[in-house]
MARDRENLO-400279 format. One record per residue: residue number from 0; residue in one letter; x, y, z of N, C-alpha, C in turn. Coordinates in pm, 1 decimal. Each point is the difference from the previous one (the first is absolute). Example, Ala and Ser with C-alpha at 12.3 -4.5 7.8 and 13.67 -1.06 7.14 Angstrom:
REM residues 2
(0 'A' (1319.0 -569.0 780.0) (-89.0 119.0 0.0) (90.0 120.0 0.0))
(1 'S' (-35.0 105.0 -72.0) (82.0 119.0 6.0) (-77.0 109.0 73.0))
***
This chain:
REM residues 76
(0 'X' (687.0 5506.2 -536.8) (6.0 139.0 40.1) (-133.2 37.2 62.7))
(1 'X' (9.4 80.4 90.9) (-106.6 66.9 38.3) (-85.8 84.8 -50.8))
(2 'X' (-147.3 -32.7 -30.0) (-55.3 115.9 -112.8) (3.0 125.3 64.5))
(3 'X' (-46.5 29.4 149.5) (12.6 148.3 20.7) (81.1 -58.9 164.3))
(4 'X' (78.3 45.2 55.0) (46.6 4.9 157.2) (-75.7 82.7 79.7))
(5 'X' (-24.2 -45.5 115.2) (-83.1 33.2 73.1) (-138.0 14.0 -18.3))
(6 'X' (-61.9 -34.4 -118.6) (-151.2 42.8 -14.4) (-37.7 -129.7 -3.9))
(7 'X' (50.3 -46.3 -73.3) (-80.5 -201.5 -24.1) (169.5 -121.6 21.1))
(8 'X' (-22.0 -82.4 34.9) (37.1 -96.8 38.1) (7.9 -93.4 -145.4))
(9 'X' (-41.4 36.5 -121.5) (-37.4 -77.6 -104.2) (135.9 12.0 -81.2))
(10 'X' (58.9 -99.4 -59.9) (124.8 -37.6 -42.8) (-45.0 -23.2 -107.4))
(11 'X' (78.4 15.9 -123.3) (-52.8 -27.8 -148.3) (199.5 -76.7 -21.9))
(12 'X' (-26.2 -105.3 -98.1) (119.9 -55.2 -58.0) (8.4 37.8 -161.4))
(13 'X' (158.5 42.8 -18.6) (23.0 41.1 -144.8) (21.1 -107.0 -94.2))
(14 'X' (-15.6 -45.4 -107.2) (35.2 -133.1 -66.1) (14.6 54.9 -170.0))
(15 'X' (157.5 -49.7 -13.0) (27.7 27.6 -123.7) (-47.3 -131.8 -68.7))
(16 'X' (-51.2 -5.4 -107.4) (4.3 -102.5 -107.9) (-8.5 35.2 -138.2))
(17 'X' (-8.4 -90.3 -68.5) (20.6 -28.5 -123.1) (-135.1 -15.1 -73.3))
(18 'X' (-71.1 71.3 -73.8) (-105.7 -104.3 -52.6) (-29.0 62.6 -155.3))
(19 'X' (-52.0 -152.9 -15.8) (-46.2 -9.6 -202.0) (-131.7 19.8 28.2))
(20 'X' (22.1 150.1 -106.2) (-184.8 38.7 -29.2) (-20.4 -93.2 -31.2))
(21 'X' (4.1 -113.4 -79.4) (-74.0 -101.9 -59.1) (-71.6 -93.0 105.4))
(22 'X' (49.7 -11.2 118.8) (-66.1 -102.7 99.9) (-28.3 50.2 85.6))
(23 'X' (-72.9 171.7 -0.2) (-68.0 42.1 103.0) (-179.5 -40.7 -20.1))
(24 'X' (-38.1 -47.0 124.4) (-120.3 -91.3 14.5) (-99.9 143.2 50.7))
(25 'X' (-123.1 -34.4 13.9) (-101.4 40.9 47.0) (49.3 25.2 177.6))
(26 'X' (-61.1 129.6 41.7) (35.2 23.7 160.7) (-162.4 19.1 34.1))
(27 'X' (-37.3 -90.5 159.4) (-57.2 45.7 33.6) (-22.4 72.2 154.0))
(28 'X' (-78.5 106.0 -30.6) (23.6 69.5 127.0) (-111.4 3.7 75.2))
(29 'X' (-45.9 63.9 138.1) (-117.1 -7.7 37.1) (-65.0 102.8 -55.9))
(30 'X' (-166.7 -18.0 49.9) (-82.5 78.2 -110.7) (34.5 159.1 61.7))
(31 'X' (50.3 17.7 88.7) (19.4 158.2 30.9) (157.2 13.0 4.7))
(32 'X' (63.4 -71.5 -58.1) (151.7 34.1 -52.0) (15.4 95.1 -184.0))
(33 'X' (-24.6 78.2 -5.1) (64.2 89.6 -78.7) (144.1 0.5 -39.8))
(34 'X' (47.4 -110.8 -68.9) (195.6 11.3 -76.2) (-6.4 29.6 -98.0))
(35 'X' (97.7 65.3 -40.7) (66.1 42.1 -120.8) (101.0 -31.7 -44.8))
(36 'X' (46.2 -129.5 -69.4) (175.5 -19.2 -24.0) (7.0 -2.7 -150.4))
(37 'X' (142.9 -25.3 64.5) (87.3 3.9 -186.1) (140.8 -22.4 29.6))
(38 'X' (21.5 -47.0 -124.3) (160.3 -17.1 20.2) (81.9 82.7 -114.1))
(39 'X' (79.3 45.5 86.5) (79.7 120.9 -10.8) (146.5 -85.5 -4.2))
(40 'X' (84.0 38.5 -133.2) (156.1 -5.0 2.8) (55.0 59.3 136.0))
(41 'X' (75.2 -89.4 36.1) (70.9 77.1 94.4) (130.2 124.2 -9.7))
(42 'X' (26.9 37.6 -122.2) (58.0 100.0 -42.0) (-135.2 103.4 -5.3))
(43 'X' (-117.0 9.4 -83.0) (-70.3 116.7 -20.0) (-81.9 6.6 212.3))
(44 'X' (5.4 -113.2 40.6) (6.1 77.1 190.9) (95.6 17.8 32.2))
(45 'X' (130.8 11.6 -10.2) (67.9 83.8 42.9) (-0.1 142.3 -19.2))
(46 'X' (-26.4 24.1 -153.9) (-3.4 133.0 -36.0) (-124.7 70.3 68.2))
(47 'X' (-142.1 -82.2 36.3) (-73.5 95.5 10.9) (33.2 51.5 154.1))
(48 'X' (71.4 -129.9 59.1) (53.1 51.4 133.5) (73.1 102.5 19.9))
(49 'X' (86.8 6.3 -91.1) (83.6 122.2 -12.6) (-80.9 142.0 -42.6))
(50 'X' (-60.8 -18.3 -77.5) (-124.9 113.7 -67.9) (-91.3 66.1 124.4))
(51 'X' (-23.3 -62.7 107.8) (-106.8 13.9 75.9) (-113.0 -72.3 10.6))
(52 'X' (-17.6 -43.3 -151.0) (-128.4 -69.7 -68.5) (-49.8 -84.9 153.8))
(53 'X' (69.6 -76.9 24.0) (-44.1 -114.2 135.4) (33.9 71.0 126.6))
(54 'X' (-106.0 24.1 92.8) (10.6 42.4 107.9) (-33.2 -102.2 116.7))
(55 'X' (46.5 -168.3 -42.8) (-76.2 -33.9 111.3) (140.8 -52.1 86.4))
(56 'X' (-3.7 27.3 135.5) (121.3 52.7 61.1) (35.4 -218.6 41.7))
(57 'X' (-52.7 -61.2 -22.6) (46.7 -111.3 4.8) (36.3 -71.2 -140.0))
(58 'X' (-56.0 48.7 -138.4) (109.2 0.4 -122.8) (56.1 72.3 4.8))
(59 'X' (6.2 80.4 59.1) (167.4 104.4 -30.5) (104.3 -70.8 109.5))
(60 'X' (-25.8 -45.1 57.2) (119.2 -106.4 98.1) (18.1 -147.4 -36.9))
(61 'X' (-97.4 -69.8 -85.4) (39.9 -88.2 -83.2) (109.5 -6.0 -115.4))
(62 'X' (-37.1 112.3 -32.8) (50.8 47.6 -138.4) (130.6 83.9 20.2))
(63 'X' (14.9 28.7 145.2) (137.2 50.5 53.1) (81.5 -109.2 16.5))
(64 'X' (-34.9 -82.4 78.1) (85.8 -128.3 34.8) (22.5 -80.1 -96.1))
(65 'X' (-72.1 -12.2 -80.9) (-9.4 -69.4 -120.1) (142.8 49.2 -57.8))
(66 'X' (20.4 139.4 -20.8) (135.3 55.7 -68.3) (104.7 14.3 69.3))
(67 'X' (-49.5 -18.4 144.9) (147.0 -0.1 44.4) (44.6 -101.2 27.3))
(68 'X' (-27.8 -114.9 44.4) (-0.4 -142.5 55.2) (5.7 -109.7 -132.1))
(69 'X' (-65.4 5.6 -110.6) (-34.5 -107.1 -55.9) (12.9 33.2 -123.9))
(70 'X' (-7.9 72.8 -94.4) (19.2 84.0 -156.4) (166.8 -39.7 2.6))
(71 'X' (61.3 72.7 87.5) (133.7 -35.2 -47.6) (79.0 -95.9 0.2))
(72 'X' (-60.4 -128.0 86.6) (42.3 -115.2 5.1) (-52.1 -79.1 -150.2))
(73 'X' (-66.3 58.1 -48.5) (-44.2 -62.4 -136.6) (95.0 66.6 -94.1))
(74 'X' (96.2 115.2 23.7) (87.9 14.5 -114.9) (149.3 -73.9 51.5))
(75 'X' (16.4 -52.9 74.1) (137.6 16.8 32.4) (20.4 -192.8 -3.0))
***
């Protein structure tokens, strides 16, 4: 997806996975990279999506497609 149209040319990719807190390793970033992560259930991000809580307009289209495309193929 496109992060903004028409302003930047810069493409970001969405990637669902799977992961065990237990085998998350050390990240390193450059010395003027500032991250913040965590891993979040993917039920309590949906809700905050729904809440407002997350405003970032490329998780809220992950997390859209995610429910319409791919959630329900896991119940059926």
């Amino acid at each position: 997806m496109m992060a903004s149209e028409g302003f930047t040319n810069e493409r970001i990719t969405a990637v669902l996975a799977t992961i065990d807190p237990q085998q998350r390793t050390d990240r390193h970033f450059d010395h003027d990279e500032f991250v913040a992560t965590s891993l979040v259930p993917m039920d309590d991000l949906i809700e905050a999506v729904r809440d407002g809580e997350v405003t970032s307009s490329q998780t809220i289209a992950a997390v859209s497609y995610y429910l319409a495309f791919i959630a329900h193929r896991d119940t059926n």
